[in-house]
N, C-alpha and C positions, 0 to 999 in steps of 0.2 A: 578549551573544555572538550570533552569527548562525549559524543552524541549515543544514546543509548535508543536505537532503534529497536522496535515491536510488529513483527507484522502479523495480522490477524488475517483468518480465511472463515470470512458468515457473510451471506449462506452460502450453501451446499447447493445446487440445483442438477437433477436428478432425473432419468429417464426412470417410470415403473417397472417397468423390461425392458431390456435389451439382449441382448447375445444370449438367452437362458437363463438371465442371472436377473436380479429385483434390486431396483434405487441405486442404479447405476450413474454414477455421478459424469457428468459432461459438462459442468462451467462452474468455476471455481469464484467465487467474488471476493479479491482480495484488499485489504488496506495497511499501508506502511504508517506507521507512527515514527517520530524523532521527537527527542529533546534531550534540551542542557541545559540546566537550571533552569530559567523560565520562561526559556525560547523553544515552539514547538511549531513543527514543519511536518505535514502529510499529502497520500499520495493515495490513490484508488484508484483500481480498474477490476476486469475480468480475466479469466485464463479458461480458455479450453481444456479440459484433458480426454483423453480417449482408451478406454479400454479397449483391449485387443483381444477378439477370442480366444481363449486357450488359456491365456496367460492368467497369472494368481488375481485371482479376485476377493476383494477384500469387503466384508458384507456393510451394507452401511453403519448399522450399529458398534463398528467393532472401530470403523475409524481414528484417526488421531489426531493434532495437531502435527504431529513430526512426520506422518506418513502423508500428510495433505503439504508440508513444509515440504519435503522429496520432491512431490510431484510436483510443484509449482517451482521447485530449482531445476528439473528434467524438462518441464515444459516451456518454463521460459528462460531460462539458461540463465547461468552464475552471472554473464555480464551484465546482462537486462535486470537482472535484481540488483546488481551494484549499483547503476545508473538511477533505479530510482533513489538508493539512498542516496545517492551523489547531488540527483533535484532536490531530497530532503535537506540536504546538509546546507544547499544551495539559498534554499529558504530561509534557514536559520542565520546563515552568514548575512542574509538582506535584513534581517531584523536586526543582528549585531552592526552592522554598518549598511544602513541604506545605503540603496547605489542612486537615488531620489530624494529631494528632498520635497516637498508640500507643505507653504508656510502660506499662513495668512499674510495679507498685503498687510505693509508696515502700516501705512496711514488707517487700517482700521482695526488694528490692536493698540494705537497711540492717538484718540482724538483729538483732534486740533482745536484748541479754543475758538469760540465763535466773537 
């Protein structure tokens, strides 16, 4: 089954000024979603990003998902986002086949007559 991954970037946290410019974004809070049919696997953390004086600045209201998606592939690079779906996929594979098993002791799912 093929795993249909979703990653979400909320919130936004924000300097009020920085470099001349207003809600300038510097920490990204991101979370991964997975699932396949009804096995579902997730992953959260934070991402720094930094604007650079000069460079385009994008006002906060005008943001996107796809332009905060960029930045979170430029800041933490293609393989570090593969790896977490790879933990994601990880997860779901432990619920399709534990690699554990946790069974009640036989003797007290089968009482013994007294």
């Amino acid at each position: 089954m093929a795993i249909t991954y979703n990653w979400n970037f909320n919130p936004l946290e924000a300097y009020p000024t920085a470099s001349g410019e207003d809600n300038v974004v510097f920490l990204v809070h991101w979370q991964l979603y997975g699932s396949t049919g009804s096995y579902q696997g997730s992953v959260i953390g934070t991402q720094g990003v930094t604007y650079e004086t000069g460079s385009l600045f994008i006002p906060f209201n005008d943001l996107t998902y796809d332009i905060v998606y960029n930045w979170m592939t430029a800041s933490m690079g293609t393989a570090s986002m593969q790896n977490y779906e790879a933990n994601v996929a990880q997860q779901i594979e432990n619920q399709i086949n534990p690699p554990v098993l946790i069974e009640q002791a036989p003797w007290l799912s089968n009482p013994q007559p007294q």
